[in-house]
N, C-alpha and C positions, 0 to 999 in steps of 0.2 A: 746373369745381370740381375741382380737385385732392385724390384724398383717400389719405391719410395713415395712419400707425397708429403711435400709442408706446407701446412691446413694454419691458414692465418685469417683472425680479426682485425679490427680495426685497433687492438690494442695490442697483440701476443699472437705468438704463433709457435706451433708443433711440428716437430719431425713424426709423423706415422710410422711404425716400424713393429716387423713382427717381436712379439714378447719372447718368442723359444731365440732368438737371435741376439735380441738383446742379452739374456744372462750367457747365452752361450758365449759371449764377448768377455762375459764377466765384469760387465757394466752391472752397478747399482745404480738405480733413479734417485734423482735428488726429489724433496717432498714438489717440488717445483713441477714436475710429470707425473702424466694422467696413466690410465690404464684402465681397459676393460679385459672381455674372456683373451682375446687373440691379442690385441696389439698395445704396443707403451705409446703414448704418444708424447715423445723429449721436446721438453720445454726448451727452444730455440737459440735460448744466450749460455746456458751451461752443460745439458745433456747432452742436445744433438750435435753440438761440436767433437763432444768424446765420443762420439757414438761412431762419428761420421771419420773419426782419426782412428778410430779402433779398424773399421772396415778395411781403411785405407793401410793400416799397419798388418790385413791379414791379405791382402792382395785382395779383397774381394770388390766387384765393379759394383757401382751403383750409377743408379739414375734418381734425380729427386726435379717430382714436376712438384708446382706450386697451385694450391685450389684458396682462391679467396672465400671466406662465408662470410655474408653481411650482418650487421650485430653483434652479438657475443657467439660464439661460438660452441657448439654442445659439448667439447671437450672440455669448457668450464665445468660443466656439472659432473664429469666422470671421477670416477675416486682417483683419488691421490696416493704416488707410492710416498711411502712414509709420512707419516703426519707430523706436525710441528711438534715437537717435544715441549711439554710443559716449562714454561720459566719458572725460574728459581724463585721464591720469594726475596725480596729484599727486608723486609722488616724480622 
């Protein structure tokens, strides 16, 4: 049993999940999820849906409890996978 945790603010909220699991999926994070040394944390309206569809496409079980943190959350300030790509200029 794989278990889980989605870590939400009062604005956004994360699926916690180990990092070696995540690419072992062969998920890429959208710049929208964090990440430190061990874990991705999938930002909850596009990652962790595929994440949690990938699992469920490898047979494997999960459990996902829910942890509220009040204010902003410190998974705000963790690094982002991929960062926003420069926009084009227009002129």
């Amino acid at each position: 049993m794989i278990e889980l945790t989605h870590i939400h603010d009062s604005g956004h909220g994360w699926i916690k999940a180990p990092l070696g699991l995540v690419y072992s999926l062969g998920l890429t994070p959208s710049r929208y999820s964090y990440f430190d040394h061990a874990h991705a944390y999938l930002e909850e309206d596009c990652d962790a849906p595929r994440f949690i569809r990938a699992l469920t496409a490898h047979a494997l079980d999960h459990r996902i409890r829910s942890v509220y943190h009040e204010g902003d959350s410190p998974i705000r300030s963790m690094r982002r996978f991929n960062p926003a790509p420069a926009q084009p200029s227009l002129i």
